[in-house]
Every structure is written in structure tokens, then in C-alpha cells.
C-alpha positions in Angstrom: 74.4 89.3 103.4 71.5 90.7 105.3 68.4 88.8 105.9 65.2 90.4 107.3 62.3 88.3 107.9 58.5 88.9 107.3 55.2 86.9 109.4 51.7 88.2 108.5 49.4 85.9 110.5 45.9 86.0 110.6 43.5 82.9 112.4 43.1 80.8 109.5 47.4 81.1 108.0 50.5 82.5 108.6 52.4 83.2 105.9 56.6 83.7 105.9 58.8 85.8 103.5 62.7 85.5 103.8 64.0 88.7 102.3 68.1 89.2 101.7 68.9 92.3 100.4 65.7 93.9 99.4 64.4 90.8 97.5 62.2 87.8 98.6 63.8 84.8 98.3 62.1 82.2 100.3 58.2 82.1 100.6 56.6 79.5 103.9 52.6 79.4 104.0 50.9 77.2 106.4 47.2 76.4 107.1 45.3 76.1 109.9 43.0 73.6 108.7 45.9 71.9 106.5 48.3 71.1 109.9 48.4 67.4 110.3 48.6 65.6 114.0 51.6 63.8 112.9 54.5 64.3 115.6 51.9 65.3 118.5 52.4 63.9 121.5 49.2 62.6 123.6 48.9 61.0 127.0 46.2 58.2 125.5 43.9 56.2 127.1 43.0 52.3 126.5 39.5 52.1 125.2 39.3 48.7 124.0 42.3 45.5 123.8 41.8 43.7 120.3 44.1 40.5 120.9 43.0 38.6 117.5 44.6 41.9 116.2 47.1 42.5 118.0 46.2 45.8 118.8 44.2 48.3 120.6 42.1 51.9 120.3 43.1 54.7 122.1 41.4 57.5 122.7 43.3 60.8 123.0 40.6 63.0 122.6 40.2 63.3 118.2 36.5 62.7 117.2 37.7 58.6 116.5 40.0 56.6 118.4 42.8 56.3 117.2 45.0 52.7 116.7 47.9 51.4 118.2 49.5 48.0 116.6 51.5 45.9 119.0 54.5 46.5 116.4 54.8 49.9 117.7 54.6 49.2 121.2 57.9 50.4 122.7 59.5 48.5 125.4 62.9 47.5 127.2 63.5 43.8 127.0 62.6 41.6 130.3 66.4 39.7 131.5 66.3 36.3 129.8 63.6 37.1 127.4 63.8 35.3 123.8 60.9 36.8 122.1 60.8 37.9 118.3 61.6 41.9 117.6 59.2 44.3 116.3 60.1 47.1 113.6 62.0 49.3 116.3 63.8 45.5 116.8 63.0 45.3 120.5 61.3 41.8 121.6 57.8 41.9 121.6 55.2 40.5 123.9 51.2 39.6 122.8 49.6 43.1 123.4 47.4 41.8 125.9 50.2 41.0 128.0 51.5 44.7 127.8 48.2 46.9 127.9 44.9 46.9 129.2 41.4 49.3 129.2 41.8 52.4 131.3 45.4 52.4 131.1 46.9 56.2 130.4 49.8 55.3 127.9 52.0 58.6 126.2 51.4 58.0 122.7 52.5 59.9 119.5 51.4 60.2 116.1 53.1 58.5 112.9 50.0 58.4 110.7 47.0 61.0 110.2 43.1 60.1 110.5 42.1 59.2 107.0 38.6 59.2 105.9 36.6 56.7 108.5 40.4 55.7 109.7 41.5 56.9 113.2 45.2 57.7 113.7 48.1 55.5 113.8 50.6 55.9 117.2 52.9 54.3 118.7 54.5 54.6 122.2 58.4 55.3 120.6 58.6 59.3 121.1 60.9 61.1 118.3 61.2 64.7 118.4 62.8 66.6 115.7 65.0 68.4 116.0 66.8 71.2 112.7 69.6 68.8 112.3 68.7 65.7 115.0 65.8 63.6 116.1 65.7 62.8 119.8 65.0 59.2 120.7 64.9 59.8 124.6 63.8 55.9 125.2 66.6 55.1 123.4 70.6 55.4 123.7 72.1 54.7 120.5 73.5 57.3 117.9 72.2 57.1 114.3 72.8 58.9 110.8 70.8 59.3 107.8 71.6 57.2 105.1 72.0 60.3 102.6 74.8 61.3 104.6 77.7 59.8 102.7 79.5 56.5 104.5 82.7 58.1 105.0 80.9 61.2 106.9 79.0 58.9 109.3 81.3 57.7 111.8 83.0 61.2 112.5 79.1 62.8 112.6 78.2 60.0 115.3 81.3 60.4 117.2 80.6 64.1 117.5 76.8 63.4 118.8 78.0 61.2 121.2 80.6 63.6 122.8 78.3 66.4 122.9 75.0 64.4 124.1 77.4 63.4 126.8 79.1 66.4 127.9 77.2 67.1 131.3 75.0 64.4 131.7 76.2 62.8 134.7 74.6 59.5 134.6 75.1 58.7 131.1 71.8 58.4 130.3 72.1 60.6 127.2 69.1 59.4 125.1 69.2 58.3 121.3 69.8 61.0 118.4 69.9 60.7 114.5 71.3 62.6 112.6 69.5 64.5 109.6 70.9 65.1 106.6 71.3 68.8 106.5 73.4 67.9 109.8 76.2 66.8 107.8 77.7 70.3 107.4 76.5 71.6 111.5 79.3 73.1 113.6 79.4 72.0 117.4 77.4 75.2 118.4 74.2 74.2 116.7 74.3 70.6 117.0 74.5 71.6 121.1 72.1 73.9 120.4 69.8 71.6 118.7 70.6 69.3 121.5 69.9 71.6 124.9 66.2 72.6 123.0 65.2 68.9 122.1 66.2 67.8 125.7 64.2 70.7 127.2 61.1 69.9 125.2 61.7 66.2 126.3 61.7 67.5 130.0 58.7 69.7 129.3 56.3 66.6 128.3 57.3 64.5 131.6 56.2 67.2 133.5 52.7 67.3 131.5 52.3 63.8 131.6 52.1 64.1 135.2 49.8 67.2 135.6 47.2 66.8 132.6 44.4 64.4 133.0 44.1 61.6 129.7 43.6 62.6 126.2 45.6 65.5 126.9 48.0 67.2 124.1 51.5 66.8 125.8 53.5 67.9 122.6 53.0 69.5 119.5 55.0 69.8 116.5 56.1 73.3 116.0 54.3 75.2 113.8 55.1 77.8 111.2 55.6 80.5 113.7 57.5 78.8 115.4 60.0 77.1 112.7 61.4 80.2 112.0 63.2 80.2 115.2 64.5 77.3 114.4 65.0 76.5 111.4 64.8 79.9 109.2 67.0 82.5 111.7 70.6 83.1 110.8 73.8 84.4 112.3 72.8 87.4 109.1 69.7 87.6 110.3 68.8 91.3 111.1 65.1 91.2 112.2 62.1 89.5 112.3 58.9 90.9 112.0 55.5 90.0 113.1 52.0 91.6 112.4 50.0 90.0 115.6 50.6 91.5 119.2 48.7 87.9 120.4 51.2 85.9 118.9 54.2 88.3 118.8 54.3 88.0 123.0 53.6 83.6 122.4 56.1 83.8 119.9 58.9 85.7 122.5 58.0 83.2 125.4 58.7 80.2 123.3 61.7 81.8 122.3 62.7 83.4 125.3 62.7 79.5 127.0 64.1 77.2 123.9 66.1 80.0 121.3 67.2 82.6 123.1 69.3 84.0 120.3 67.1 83.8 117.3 63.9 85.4 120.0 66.4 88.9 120.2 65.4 89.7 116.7 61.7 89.4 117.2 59.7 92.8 116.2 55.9 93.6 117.0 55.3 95.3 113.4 52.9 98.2 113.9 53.0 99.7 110.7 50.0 101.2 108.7 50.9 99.4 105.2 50.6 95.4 105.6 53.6 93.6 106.3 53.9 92.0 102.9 53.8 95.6 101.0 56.8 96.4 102.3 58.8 94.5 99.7 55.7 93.2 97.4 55.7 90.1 98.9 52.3 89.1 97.1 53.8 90.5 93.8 56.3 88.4 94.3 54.1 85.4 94.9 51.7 86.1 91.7 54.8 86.1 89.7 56.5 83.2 91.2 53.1 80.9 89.9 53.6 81.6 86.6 56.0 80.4 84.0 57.8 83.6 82.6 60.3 85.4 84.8 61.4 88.6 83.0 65.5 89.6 83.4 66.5 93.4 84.6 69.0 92.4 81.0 65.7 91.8 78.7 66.3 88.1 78.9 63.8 85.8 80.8 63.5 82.2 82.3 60.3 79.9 81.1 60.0 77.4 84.1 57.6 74.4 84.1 57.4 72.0 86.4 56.2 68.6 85.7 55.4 65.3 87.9 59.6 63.9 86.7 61.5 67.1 86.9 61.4 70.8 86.1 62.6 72.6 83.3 64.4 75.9 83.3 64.8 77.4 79.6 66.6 80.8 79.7 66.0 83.3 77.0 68.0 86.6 75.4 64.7 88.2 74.7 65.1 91.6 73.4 68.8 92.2 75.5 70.9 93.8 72.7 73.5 95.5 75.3 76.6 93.9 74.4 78.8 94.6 71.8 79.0 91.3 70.0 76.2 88.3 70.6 79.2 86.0 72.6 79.0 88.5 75.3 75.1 89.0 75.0 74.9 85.4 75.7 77.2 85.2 78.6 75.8 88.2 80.7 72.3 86.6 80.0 73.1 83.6 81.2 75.1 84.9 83.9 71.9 87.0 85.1 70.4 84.0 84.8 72.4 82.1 87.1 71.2 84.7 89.8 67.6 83.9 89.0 67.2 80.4 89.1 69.2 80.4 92.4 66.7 82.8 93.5 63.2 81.3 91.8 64.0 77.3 92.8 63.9 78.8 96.7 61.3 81.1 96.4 59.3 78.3 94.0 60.8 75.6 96.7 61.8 73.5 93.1 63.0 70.0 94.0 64.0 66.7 92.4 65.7 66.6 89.5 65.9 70.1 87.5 67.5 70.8 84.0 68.4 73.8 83.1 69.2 74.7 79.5 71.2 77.9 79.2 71.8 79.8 75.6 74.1 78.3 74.0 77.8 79.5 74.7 80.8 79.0 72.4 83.7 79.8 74.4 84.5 76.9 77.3 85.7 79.8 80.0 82.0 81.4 79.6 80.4 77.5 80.8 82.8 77.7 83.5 82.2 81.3 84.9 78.3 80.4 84.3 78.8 77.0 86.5 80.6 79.0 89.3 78.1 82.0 89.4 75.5 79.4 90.1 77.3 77.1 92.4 78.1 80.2 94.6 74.6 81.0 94.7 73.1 77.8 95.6 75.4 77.7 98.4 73.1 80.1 99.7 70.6 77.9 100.0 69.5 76.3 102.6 67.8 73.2 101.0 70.7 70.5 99.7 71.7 70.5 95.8 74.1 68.7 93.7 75.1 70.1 90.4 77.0 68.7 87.1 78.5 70.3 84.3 77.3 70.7 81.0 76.4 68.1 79.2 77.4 66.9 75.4 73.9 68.9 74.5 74.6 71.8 76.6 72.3 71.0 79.7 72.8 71.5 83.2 71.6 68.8 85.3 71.3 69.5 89.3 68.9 68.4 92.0 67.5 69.9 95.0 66.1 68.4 97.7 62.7 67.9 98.2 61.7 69.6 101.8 57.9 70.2 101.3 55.6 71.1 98.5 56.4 73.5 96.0 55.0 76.8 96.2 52.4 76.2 93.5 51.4 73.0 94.4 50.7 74.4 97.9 48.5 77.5 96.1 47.0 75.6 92.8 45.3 73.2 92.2 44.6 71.9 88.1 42.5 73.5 85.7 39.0 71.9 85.9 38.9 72.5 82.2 42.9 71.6 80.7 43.1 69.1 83.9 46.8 70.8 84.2 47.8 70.0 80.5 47.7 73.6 80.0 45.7 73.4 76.6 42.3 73.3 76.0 41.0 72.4 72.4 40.0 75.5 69.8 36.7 76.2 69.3 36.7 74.8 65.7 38.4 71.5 67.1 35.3 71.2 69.0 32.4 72.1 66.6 33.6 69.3 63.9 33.9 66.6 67.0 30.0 67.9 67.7 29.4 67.5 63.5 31.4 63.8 64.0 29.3 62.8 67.3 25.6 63.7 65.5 26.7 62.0 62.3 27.1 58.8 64.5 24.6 59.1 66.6 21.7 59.2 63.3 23.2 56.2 62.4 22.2 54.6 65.5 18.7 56.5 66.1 15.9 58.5 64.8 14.5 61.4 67.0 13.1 63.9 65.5 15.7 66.4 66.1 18.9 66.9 67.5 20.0 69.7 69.8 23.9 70.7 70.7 24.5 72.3 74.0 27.9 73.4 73.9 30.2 76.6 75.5 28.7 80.2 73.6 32.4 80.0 71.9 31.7 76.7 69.8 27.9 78.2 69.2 29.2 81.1 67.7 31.1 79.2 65.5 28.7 76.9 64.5 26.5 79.9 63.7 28.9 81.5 61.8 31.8 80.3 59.6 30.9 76.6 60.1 27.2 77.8 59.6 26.9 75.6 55.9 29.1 72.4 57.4 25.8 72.3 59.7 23.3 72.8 57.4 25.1 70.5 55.2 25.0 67.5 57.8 21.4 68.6 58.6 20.2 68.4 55.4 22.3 65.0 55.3 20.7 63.4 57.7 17.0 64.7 57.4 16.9 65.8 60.4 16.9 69.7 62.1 19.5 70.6 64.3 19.0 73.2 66.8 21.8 75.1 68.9 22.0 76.2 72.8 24.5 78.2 74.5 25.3 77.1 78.2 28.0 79.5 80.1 28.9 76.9 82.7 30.4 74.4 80.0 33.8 74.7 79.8 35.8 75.1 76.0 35.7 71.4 75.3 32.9 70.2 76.9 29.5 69.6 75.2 26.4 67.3 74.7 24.3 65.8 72.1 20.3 65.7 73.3 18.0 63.6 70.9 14.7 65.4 71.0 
């Protein structure tokens, strides 16, 4: 399996397409103005000590001060000291006692500035890591609860060895273990180790040269991610459209990922980047709900806020040479498919998928093990069952981020994401309902409907003697008005 990778950057986002063999399977789109603080690492300074709250503002340079809670004040237990724990279960002391105005304190973010709210810190630095998060105040080895029990012992007896191996001292810092750590080999849990050590070693040196409110430590940012997270041992190349940040790119590289940086590529190509293998195509047709099979079949995918649904379709496939084998080669296309669309949709949660219907028991199986060897491609967790008594297929994925079109779309301002708006019909008799009522509870002299041009024309035309009828009904005139910014379904009733 070959895997070239794709960066088109410009000031406001940076967009990232994973292609394997000529095909995009993994889309990545980050936002300037979208990229929280969360995970940035400050060196803070006290503005103001709140005891009755147990807290204080600290200024690290945002437009509003930001808030530390005494709960999240990390420190090392004093010799004899019987004091309740706070959240990180270390013994706490009144927050007057521990800070004070002017003090320079390294802070980090756990909580974004929210409307008139400044962030949240704390003084307990975690940097992530792919598969660990560095504690580097701390010294004991954790795992994530996802990780099954029986895994968790062996994965922390691993951490500890490595962390260890040539650290003289044995101060080796605290690690957890993330879940998609539960299948790492020794090499990248070292690597992942060595790089989150280094960036520890890079903000103590900062917090000693750079005045207060300076940034010690940001969380990595797309460009950046793919080094870590997205490069393979398959990985053939990856190209970038910016000279700027194809040099930032190679030093940050060259210093933390050595290996993933010798792929790098400044792309000088006349075409954009993403035409080389219709990335954007690829992206329009990943938003909407049909996906069409090189067989004739096709996929219908909607997502909902409980789970997506995958329906798969023969459509007008008529290859085979009786409909059991029709059926099977659909839905063995399909198997390649939804592998393919949950990462390039980035699906997650709970997703059914409801293949055609297939007779013959060996067919299910070969189905089931086409797409269990294609989502072990993937690079996102999933669990998947057999079929069920109706002939579903019930799997999850896990969620990493948002899904491609919830990062892209928003609702429809007119269906409010239902997808259906009401007929124009549907709407002129709830008008004719709405006046009726309305000159049962009034008496202007006459009553005028401003409504979409699409219900006008109606009422104009076939439902032209149901309004003259009510008109006449009520004794009153009714006059009509077109207004192009009302949506389908939206009107109003004035009472001239």
C-alpha cells in the first residue's frame, strides 16, 4: 500500500488529503480562526489573589485574564502535611498561601475563553503525545480506561521500561497511555517518548528566556500533525504548496521526527495541489448522501445526532449471471466503499450498515471479512459484529473529531437540517386556515398574504377559487405579495 500525502495551505486554512493508491481516503481541514488555546502553554502572571474564591486571574497576554482555581494548582506535598487533595489528588493549601500578584507562574490551558469568560488553567502541564501524554511533574504510569483490563498491566510495564531506559536519575516523568497505544510497537512508543521529552526540555528553556505572558508551548497544529500522527512506514511523500511553511515545516521536523520530515516535498507545480487527484471533487461528493459504485450499485449515507446509516443499493448492476451473485459483488464493492467513505467522511459512533440481502451464509461471511480487512486500514478504532437476525451490520468507530460535514455545513436555515421543506400547496391552505382564524378574531378592512413567489403563484393559479371562496366568505378582500427573501414555508398575515 502506497500513501502520498497532500497540504494546500493558505493564511486563513490548511487543508490535508491522505491519498493510497490513487484515491483520497482521509480528508483534515483546520481553521485559523477556529484553533482553540486549549493545550497552550503560557508563562502567566498573577494579576489579582481572590481568596473568598479560592482562586486568582492571570494574565498571559489574551484580551481577558484568564482563571485559575486553587483545584488546579499543582504541587508536591510539604513532609508531614495532612491537608485534603484536590482533583489531581495532591494536598492542597488555601491559594493565598501558594500564590501572590506579580508572581510569573507556567500555566496551561484546559478550557477556552467563552463569551465574557476568560480561560481556565491550571499549573499541571500534559503534553500529548500520538499514543502518550506526558506528565513531567509527575512519575506514575497510567492507561486509558478503553484499553481493556487485561492489556493494561503489560502496556504500563512497557512505558515504564522504556521511559527509564537512559535516564540516569530516575526521574522519568508521568505518561498515560492513549488508547490507540494499545496496539504501538517499542519503536514508536520510544519515539513518542524522545519527542514529548524534547518539547518538555524546549519550554524550560523558554520559561527562562521569555518575559511573562509569553506563549511557551503550543499545541501542534494541522501542519504539523501530519508528522506525527498521519506519516506511515508506506508513506511515499508528502507534499506542500507553501515555500514559507514548507522550510517551518522541515525544521520542526528536522529537530522532533526526523523520519517522517525525509518525505517532505516543496510542490511547485502549475495545477493546485488538490487537482492532482480531485481532491475537492472528492470533498463535494463526500457531503452528500449518494455514493455511486464503479458496479452500478450505490451507498445512501445519512448521518443523524444517534448513529449513521449506510443503505447499499444494486442500482442498475445487471453483470452477473444470476441475482445471488449480483448481490454478493455489490455488496462486496460495497464493503470497499464504506471502509473508504467512514474515513474520508471521519463517520463515528455507532453505524449500521444494511447490506442487500444475501441468501447463501458463505456470501455474509466473505462480505464480513472483505470489510474487516479494510477497516484494519484505518487508523481510527472500530469494532464490528455479524449480522444480525434482520440482516444488519452493527460496528462503531471512534469518534476523533468532527465529521467532515459537520466541520463544512451548517443546517438549512429553511428545513433546519430535517431535509424537507413543506410543498407549496401545504402552505397556501395553512395561509387559507390562518386568515379564516384570524376574521374570527378581527375586522380590518382587508387582509394581505406575504408569502415566497412559489405559494403566490399558487394561490394565483390552481388554488385561485379556494381564495376567492374564503374572501367572499369572510367579506373581506384579500390581496397577495411576493417577497423573494421568504423562505418555502415561511409567510405572514398583515391586517390592513
Amino acid at each position: 500500500m502506497q500513501q502520498d500525502i497532500l497540504i494546500n495551505w493558505s493564511p486563513q486554512e490548511t487543508r490535508v488529503a491522505v491519498v493510497e493508491h490513487g484515491a483520497v481516503q482521509e480528508v483534515h481541514v483546520e481553521r485559523t480562526l477556529e484553533r482553540g488555546l486549549v493545550g497552550n502553554v503560557y508563562l502567566g502572571k498573577v494579576a489579582r489573589v481572590l481568596p473568598g474564591m479560592q482562586s486568582a486571574f492571570i494574565d498571559i497576554g489574551l484580551e481577558r485574564a484568564a482563571f485559575l482555581h486553587v483545584a488546579d494548582l499543582w504541587q508536591r506535598p510539604l513532609e508531614g502535611e495532612s491537608l485534603p487533595a484536590n482533583r489531581h489528588g495532591t494536598p492542597t493549601r488555601p491559594i493565598e498561601k501558594q500564590v501572590f500578584e506579580g508572581q510569573t507562574l507556567m500555566v496551561q490551558v484546559i478550557k477556552d475563553p467563552i463569551g465574557s469568560k476568560g480561560a481556565r488553567l491550571s499549573t499541571q502541564i500534559s503534553i500529548a503525545g500520538r499514543m502518550l501524554v506526558f506528565l513531567p511533574q509527575d512519575d506514575h504510569i497510567g492507561v486509558s480506561q478503553k484499553i481493556p483490563a487485561e492489556q493494561r498491566e503489560v502496556l504500563r510495564q512497557r512505558v515504564q521500561q522504556l521511559a527509564s531506559a537512559g535516564v540516569p536519575d530516575g526521574k522519568t516523568g508521568g505518561f498515560i497511555l492513549r488508547t490507540n497505544a494499545e496496539d504501538a510497537t517499542d519503536a514508536e512508543l520510544t519515539e513518542d517518548i524522545a519527542y514529548l521529552r524534547k518539547a518538555w526540555s524546549r519550554i524550560r528553556e523558554a520559561s527562562v528566556r521569555q518575559p511573562p505572558t509569553s506563549v511557551l508551548h503550543q499545541d501542534l497544529n494541522l501542519l504539523q500533525r501530519v508528522l506525527r500522527d498521519l506519516t506511515a512506514e508506506h508513506t511515499q511523500s508528502i507534499r506542500i504548496d507553501s515555500s514559507e511553511q514548507f522550510h517551518a515545516l522541515m525544521a520542526f521536523g528536522r529537530e522532533f521526527m526526523p523520519a517522517a520530515a525525509a518525505h517532505l516535498q516543496h510542490y511547485r507545480g502549475e495545477r493546485p495541489i488538490f487537482d492532482l487527484y480531485s481532491v475537492d471533487e472528492e470533498i463535494g461528493k463526500a457531503l452528500g448522501r449518494r455514493v455511486d459504485l464503479k458496479s452500478g450499485g450505490y451507498l445512501v449515507i445519512d448521518q443523524t445526532e444517534a448513529l449513521t446509516t449506510i443503505d447499499v443499493n444494486t442500482g442498475g448492476f445487471v453483470g452477473a449471471r444470476n441475482f445471488d451473485d449480483t448481490v454478493f459483488k455489490t455488496n462486496l464493492e460495497a464493503a470497499q466503499a464504506i471502509a473508504r467513505q467512514l474515513r474520508l467522511r471521519n463517520l463515528g459512533g455507532i453505524v449500521i450498515l444494511d447490506f442487500i440481502d444475501m441468501t447463501q451464509p458463505e456470501h455474509q461471511q466473505a462480505v464480513l471479512a472483505e470489510l474487516r480487512k479494510q477497516l484494519a486500514r484505518d487508523r481510527v478504532k472500530t469494532q464490528i459484529g455479524g449480522f444480525s437476525a434482520l440482516g444488519l451490520v452493527e460496528m462503531t468507530r471512534k469518534r476523533t473529531r468532527e465529521s467532515l460535514a459537520q466541520l463544512l455545513c451548517e443546517p438549512c436555515e429553511q428545513c433546519q437540517g430535517a431535509g424537507r421543506v413543506r410543498t407549496a400547496r401545504t402552505v397556501a391552505y395553512d395561509v387559507l386556515r390562518e386568515i379564516l382564524r384570524e376574521a374570527r378574531q378581527f375586522d380590518p378592512k382587508e387582509f394581505r398574504i406575504v408569502a415566497s413567489p412559489a405559494v403566490i403563484e399558487m394561490l394565483l393559479d390552481e388554488e385561485s377559487q379556494h381564495l376567492a371562496g374564503l374572501s367572499d366568505f369572510i367579506g373581506k378582500p384579500i390581496s397577495l405579495q411576493a417577497e423573494d427573501a421568504l423562505g418555502p414555508d415561511q409567510y405572514d398575515i398583515v391586517l390592513l
